[in-house]
Every structure is written in C-alpha cells, then in structure tokens.
BAMARZA-300491 format. One record per residue: residue in three letters; x, y, z of N, C-alpha, C in turn. Coordinates in steps of 0.05 Angstrom, whole numbers, plus 5000, padded with zeros to 4 digits. Layout:
N
ALAXYZXYZXYZ...
END
This chain:
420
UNK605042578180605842828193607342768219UNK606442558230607442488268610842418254UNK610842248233613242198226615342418222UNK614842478209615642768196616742928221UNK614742988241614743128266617343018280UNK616942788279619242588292621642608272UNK622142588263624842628246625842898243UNK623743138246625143318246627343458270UNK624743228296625843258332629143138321UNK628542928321631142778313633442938300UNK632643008279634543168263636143408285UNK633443568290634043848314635943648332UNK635043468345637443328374640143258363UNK640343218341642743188328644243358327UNK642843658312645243778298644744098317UNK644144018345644944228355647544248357UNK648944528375651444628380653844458390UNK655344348366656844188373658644238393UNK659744048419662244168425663644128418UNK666644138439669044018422669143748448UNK671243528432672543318444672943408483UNK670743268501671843228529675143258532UNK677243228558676943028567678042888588UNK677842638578677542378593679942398616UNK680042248641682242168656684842098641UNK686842158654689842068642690641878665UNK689441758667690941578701688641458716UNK687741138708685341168721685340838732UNK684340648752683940418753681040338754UNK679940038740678139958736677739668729UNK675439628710675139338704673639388682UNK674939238659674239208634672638958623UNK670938938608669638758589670138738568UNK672238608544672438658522671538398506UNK669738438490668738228479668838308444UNK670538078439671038008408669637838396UNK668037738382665037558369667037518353UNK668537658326669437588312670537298311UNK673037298336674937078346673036928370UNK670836948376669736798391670836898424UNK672737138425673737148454672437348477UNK671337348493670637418513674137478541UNK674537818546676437788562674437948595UNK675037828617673837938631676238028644UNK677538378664680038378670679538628692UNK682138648709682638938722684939088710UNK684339308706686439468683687439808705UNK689539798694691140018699691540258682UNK691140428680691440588641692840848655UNK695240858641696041168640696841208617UNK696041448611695041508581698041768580UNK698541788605700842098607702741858593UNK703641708614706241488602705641328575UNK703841298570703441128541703240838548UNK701740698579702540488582700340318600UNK699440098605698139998616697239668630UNK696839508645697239368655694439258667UNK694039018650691338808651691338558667UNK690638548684690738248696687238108685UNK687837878676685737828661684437508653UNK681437508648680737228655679937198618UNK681137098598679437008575678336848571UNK677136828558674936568548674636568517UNK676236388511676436358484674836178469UNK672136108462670635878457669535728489UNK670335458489670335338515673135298528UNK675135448524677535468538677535748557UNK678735758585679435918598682735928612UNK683636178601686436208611685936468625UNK688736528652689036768658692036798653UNK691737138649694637258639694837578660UNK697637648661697537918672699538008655UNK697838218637699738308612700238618625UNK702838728613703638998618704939068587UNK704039298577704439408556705739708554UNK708239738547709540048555709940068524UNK708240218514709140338491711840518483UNK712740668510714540898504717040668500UNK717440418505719740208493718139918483UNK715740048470714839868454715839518456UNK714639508490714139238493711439108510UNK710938948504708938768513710138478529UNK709338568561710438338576707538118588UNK707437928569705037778585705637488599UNK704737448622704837278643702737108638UNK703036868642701436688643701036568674UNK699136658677698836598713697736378721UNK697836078702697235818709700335758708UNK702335738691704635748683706335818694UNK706136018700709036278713710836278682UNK710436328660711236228637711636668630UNK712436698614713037028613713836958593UNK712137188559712837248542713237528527UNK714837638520716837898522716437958486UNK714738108482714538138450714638438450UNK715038448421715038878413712138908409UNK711539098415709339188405708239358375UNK706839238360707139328325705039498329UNK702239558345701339768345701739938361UNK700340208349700540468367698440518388UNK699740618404698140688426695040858423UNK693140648438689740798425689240858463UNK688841128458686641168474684441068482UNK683441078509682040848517678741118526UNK680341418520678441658524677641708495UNK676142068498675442078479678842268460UNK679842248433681442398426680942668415UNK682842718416682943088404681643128383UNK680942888358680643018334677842888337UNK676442708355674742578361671342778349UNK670042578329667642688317665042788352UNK663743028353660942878370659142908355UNK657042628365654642428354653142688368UNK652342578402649742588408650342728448UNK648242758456648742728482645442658487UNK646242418512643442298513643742178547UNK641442108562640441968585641641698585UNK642941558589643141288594641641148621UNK640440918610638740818633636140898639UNK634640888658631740938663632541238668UNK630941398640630841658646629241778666UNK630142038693629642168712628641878733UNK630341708735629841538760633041638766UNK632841718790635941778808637341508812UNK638941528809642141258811641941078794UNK639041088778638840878753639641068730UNK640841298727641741398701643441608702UNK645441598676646741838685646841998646UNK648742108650648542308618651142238603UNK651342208586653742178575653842278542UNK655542248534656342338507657542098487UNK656642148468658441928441659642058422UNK662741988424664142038401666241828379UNK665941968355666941738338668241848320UNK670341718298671941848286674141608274UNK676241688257678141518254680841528253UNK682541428258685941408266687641498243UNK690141488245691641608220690941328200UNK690941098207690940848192689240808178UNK686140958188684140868171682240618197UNK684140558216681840448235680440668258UNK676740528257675040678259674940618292UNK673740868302672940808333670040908337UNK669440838372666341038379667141018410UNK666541168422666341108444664241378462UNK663941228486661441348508662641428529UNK661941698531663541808557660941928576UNK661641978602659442078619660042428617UNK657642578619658342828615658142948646UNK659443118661661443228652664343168651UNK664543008659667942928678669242728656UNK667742528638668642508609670042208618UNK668442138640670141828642667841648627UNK670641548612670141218593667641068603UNK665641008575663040858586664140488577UNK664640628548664740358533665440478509UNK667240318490668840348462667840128436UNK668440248412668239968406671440098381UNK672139878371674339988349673839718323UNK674139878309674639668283676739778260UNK679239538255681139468232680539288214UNK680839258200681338978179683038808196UNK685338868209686738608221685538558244UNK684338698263683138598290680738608293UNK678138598265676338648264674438798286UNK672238768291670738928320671438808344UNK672438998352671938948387670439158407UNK668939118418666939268435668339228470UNK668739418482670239428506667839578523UNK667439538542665739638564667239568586UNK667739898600668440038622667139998660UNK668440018680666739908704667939948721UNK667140098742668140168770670340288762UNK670740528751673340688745673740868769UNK675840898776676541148799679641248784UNK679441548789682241668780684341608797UNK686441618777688541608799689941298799UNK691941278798693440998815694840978836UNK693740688841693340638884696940538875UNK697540458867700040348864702340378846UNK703840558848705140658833708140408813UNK707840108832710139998825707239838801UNK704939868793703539678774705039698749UNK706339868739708039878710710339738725UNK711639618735714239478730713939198725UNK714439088701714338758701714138648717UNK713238348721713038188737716338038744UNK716937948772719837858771719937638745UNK718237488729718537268717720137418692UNK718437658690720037798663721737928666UNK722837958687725638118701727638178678UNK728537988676731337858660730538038634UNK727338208624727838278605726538558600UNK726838618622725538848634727139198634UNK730539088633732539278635732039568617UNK732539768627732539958610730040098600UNK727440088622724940138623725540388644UNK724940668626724240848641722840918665UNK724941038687722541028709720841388705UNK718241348710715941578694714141548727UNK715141778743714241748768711041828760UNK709041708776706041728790706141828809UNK703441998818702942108840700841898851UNK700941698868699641488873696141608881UNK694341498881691141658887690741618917UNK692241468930692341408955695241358974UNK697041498965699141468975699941699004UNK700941599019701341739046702142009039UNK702342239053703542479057704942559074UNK707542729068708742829095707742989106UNK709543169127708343379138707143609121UNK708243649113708443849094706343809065UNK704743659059702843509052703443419023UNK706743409023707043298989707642968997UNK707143028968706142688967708842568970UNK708442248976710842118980711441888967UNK712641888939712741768920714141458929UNK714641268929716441098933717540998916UNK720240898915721040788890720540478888UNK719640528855718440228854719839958860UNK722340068868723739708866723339638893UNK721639828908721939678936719739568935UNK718139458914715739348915716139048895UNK719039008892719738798870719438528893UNK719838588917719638358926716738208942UNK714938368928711738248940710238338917UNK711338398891709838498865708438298864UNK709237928871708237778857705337658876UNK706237718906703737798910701837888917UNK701338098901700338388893699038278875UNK699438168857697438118829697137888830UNK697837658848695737428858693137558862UNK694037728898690937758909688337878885UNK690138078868689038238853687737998825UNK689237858822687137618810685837448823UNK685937478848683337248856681037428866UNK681237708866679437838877678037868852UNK679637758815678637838794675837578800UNK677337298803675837148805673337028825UNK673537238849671337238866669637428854UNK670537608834667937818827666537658807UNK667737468790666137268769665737058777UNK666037008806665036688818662636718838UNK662836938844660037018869656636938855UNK655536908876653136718876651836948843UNK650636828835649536828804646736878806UNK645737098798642737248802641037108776UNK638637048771636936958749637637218740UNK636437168710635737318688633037538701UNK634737848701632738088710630138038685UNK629038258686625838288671626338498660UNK626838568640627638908630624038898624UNK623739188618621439298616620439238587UNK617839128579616639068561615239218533UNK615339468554614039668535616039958541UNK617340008520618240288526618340498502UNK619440668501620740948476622841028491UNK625341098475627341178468629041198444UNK632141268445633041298425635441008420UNK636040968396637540808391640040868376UNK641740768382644640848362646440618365UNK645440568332647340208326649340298307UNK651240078309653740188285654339798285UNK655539858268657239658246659839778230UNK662539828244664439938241666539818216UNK664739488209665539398190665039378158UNK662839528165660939528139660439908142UNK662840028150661040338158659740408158UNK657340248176653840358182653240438203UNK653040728208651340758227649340868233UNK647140788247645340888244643340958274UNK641041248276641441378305637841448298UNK636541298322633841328309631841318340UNK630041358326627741508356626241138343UNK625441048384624340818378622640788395UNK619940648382617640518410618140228407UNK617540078423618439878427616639668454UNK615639428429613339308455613839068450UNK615038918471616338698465613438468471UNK611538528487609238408484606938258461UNK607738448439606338438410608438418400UNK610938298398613338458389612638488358UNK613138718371613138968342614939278350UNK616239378333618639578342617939788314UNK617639968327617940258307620540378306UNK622440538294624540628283624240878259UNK624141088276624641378262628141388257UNK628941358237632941328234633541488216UNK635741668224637841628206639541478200UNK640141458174642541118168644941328155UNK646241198160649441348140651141088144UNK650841038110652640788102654640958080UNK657840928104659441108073658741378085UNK659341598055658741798065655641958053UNK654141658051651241758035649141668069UNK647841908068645141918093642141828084UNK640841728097638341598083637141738113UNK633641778105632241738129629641608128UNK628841398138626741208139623941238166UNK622641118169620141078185620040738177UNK621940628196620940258188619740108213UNK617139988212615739928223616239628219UNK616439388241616739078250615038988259UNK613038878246610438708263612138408259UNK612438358276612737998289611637848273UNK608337908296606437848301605637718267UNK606437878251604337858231607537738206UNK608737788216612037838198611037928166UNK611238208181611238468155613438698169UNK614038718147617138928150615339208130UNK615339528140615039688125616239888130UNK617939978111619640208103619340388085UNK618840618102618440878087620241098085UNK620641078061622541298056622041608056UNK622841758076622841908077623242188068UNK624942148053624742328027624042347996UNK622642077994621941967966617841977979UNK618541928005616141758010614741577998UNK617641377985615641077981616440828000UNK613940717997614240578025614940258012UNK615840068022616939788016616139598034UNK613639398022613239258048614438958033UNK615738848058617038598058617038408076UNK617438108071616537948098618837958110UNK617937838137620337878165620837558165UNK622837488161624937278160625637198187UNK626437378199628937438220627137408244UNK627037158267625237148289625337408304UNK623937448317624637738339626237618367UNK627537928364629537938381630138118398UNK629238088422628238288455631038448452UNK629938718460633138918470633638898494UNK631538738510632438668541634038468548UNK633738408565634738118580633937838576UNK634337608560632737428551632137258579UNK630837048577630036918601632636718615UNK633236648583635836378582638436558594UNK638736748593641136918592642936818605UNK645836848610647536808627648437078646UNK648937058669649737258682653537228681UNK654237508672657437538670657337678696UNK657637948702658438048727656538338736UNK656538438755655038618764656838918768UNK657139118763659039298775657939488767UNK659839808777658540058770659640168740UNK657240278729658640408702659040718719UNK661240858705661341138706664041158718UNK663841388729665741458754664441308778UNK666041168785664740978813664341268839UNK661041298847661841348878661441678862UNK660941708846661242008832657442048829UNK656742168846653142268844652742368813UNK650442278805649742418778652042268750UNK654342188758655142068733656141818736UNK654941538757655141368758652041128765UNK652040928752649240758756650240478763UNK648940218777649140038781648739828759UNK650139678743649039578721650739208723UNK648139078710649238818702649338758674UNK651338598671651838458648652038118633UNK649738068627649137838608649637738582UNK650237508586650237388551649437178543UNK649437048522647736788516648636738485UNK646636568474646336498455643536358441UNK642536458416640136458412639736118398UNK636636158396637035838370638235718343UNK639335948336640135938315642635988318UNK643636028343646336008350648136308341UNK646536498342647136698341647636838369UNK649537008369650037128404650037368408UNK649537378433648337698445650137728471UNK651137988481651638138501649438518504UNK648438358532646838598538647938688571UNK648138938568647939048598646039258604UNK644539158626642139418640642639448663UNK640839698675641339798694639939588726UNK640639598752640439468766638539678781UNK636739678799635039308794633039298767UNK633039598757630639598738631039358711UNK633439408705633939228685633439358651UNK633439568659633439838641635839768610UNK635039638593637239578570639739898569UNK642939828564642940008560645440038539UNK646439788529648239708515648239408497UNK648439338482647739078475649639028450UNK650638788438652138658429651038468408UNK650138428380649938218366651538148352UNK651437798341653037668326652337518308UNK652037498280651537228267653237218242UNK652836958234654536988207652137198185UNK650137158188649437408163650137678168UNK649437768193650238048195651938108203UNK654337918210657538038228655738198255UNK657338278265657838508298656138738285UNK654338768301652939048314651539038340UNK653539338346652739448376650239548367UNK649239668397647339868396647539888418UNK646340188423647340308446644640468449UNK642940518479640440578482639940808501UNK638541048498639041248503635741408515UNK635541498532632941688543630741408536UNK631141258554628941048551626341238576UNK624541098574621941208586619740918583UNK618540898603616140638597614840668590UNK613140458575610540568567609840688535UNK609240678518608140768496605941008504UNK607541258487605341458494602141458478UNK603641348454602041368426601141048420UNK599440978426598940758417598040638378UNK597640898374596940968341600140958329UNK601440918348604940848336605640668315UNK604140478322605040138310603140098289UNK601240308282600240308249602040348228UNK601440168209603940258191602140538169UNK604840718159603840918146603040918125UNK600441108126599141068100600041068067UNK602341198072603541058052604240868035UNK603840578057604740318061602040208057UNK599240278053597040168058596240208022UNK598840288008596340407980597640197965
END
C-alpha cells in the first residue's frame, strides 16, 4: 500500500497543470562544462551566446584523454562559419558550419517533465527551483535541459544524435547581457577571412550612457586593435579559475529521500522516480516511472548491497523479480578519490532565490568506469551526476527535493510480494 501511495504522489507530481515552454535569456555571458564520455572529451570554457544573432563565442580549455589544448572558437551561424583559434599556435581555422543552430535555452515546441527543488531542500542559498524540459529537433536529435524557475536561465543540457552521440553541458555564473559588444568579431589571425560578416549591433550589459541615458553602442572595429588582448586576459582568468588551490573531496550526506530523473538519450530511456537512499548500508529504494520508446512501465525496485539482492516489483502486474546484484555500489555523492574540476555559481549569478554555490568533481572507478558529479557548496548536497561504462553507455541523472534522513525506516524491506 506505502508503495502504491507513493506512486500515485509521483504520478499526481507529474501530471499536474502543464505549462508552456519558459523563456530563457537571448544574450547572456558565462562558463560552461561540456563533457563528452563518448569521445573521452572533457571541455572546460567562457562562452558568449546570442541566441537573437544565431551566434556565439567559446574560449576554451579541452581535455581530450591525457592531452590538453586551448582554442577560442566563434561560431556565426547567420554566414555559417566556424572561426577556431588555436591559442598555443596563433594557428586559425575557418570552416562552414554543417549544423544548425541549437539553443542553449528551453525551445518553443520544448516537452515539460517536472518542476522540482534542486539542492538541499528549504536551506536558503543552498537551493533554488527549476524546471526540466525535453523534446526533439526537426532531425530526430533528442534534447533535455534544466532551467531555474522563474527567469528560465540555463541549468544544464544534455543532447543526443547518432553522429555526436551524448553530450551533457552544465551551465555557471550566467549574467544577462554582453559586457562586450566587439566578442562576435574574429580574432585578427582570422581577419583575412572574416570579410562580409554582418554587423548585428548589441546593447552592451555594461556599456556607458549619454546624457540622455541611451546607450552608447561602439563600433566594433575600434576594438580590432586590443581584441587580441581581450581574450588572452579572458583565458588566463579561464585558467586561474581551474588552477586555484584544490579543496579535498566534500562529504555529501549519507542518508537522504528525494526524487531522481535519469535519461539515456541513446537508448530512449527515461526514467523519474521517488528515492530513499542510505549510502551507509548501501542499499537504495526507487518508486519509477521508466518510458523506454513510447511504452511506460512502473516498478518499486529495491538494492541491498549489503546482501547483493536486486527486487523488482511490478507495479501493475504486481510480480515481483528477485535477482543478484552484480554491479558494486555506487554513491550519488562525492566519492573520497574524487577529483576536484571547479567551483562556481549555478543559476542566475547574484539573483536571490534562483542561484546556489556548487562544485564540480570527477574521477574514475575500479573498473575504470567514470563519473561527473556536482553538489551544492558547503553541504555537498548531490545535484547532477554523470555515468560512463562500456556496458551501459552515458546516463545522467539529475536530483531533485533532496531532504536528510530516512523518514521510514520500514523503507528498505523488500515487498511482500518479493517474500512469496
């Protein structure tokens, strides 16, 4: 019956009053995380996005395996070119661009999931509210992405094609607006191939005023002669934010309940489920819905470690499947070994109520399988996470109205179902 009770909460939090599509900023600066498992690439960057012009501009640190390059790429869709700089080099490569421009917000025809707490629920500056939406392109490639509610700025994305398989992007220190209106003009290295690029004036987010309090646009070419360094400083300030002294591995909390929402954009699974969770005994309960395709399942599957028994109850058959647990356990927090990537604000930076302090970790397990997690600072509150292996490809999961503590300790019985 508790089950039941619980699935039906679930169900109700679901399919209340949909809205429609936020949205998002058209003009915004920040710092991106985009991490590809597929190709092994990790990009850490500061990004420019105007979504009015169709165009945008990454200065950026990759890590491709054990290689590290930096590049400062500028991408203008409206003449479908891609200008990327190699900033060990001074080397500039000038290609067309074969895809179409993706929104980095939520879109017009964009599905909504859920609206949920991110972070330690009702602790002030450790959480804010946001929304998930998901849906798919004219092509057939799938998206998701997290926006903060109300104001609809970018949490984190993930997209999946057959040609660029998953990539999971997480959002950081966003403010509206651009400080610099000459960031869309090539770098002088790409000059020579730059001709015939629309000038698409900005209203800069910080640009001087006259008397009269209109803004005072400048034209970009008077900025051609210190452009280059402009996006020096602006890359070494990338690399003082990923070189500064390195914090141990936080303590995320041991015992909690909340909600979970994992996808696999490659295998179209996703699935959105009420969870207790005690990494002490590890053992994890999961009230879910699954939707693989366009068929819905709903389960009660229960993970003793401890004992490695797997039991799954079906929820509308109510038969239950008990099976051994193979798969070592695997914390939604912060592991001990972890690596520290960088520290910054998710949300609207500096925005009360829709911004939190969060860090971001990664590693690799014994079996050589890999993880990206980010929680909230200092709690260490899980609130996004990243897996990889060759059996199960890429799944996110994304963690929602967490709370400490197990209310129900009669949780982690498996159902009597499962006992006959």
């Amino acid at each position: 019956m508790k089950a039941v009770c619980a699935l039906l909460a679930l169900v109700t939090y679901c399919a209340a009053q949909t809205p429609t599509p936020c949205e998002s900023p058209k003009q915004w600066e920040g710092r991106l995380y985009r991490s590809d498992r597929t190709h092994n690439t990790n990009v850490l960057a500061k990004i420019s996005y105007d979504e009015v012009n169709q165009r945008g501009r990454i200065i950026e640190e990759v890590q491709e395996g054990s290689t590290q390059s930096f590049y400062d790429v500028l991408f203008i869709h409206s003449v479908n070119k891609e200008y990327r700089l190699d900033l060990k080099t001074r080397k500039c490569n000038v290609t067309n661009l074969d895809r179409p421009f993706r929104p980095m917000g939520v879109p017009p025809f964009a599905r909504f999931l859920f609206e949920a707490t991110i972070g330690a629920a009702g602790f002030p500056g450790e959480s804010l509210i946001a929304q998930t939406w998901d849906g798919e392109f004219e092509d057939k490639s799938r998206f998701i992405v997290s926006t903060t509610y109300p104001d609809c700025v970018p949490l984190n994305s993930g997209y999946f094609s057959n040609s660029t398989g998953f990539i999971q992007d997480n959002f950081f220190d966003i403010t509206v607006g651009i400080s610099d209106p000459s960031v869309f003009i090539p770098p002088t290295e790409c000059g020579m191939y730059s001709e015939g690029i629309p000038a698409a004036p900005i209203v800069a987010s910080n640009t001087k005023r006259a008397s009269g309090g209109i803004p005072i646009v400048r034209n970009g070419s008077e900025f051609l002669t210190d452009l280059k360094m402009k996006f020096m400083l602006a890359f070494f300030a990338l690399v003082a934010f990923c070189g500064a002294q390195k914090p141990t591995p936080c303590n995320s909390p041991e015992q909690w309940e909340g909600r979970i929402y994992r996808s696999d954009k490659s295998k179209a699974f996703t699935e959105f489920g009420r969870v207790s969770y005690d990494q002490r005994n590890m053992r994890v309960r999961i009230i879910e819905e699954r939707e693989v395709g366009s068929t819905k399942d709903y389960y009660d599957t229960l993970y003793l470690h401890n004992i490695q028994r797997k039991y799954r109850l079906d929820l509308t058959t109510r038969k239950c499947n008990v099976t051994d647990l193979t798969d070592p356990f695997r914390p939604f927090g912060v592991p001990p070994f972890a690596r520290f990537l960088f520290e910054a604000e998710v949300g609207a930076a500096g925005v009360p109520g829709e911004s939190l302090v969060a860090q971001t970790w990664d590693g690799e397990f014994e079996d050589h399988s890999k993880f990206m997690i980010t929680a909230t600072y200092p709690d260490c509150v899980p609130i996004t996470s990243v897996f990889f292996s060759n059996d199960t490809g890429f799944v996110s999961s994304d963690f929602y109205d967490i709370t400490a503590g197990i209310s129900d300790p009669m949780v982690f019985i498996p159902p009597i179902e499962c006992n006959m």
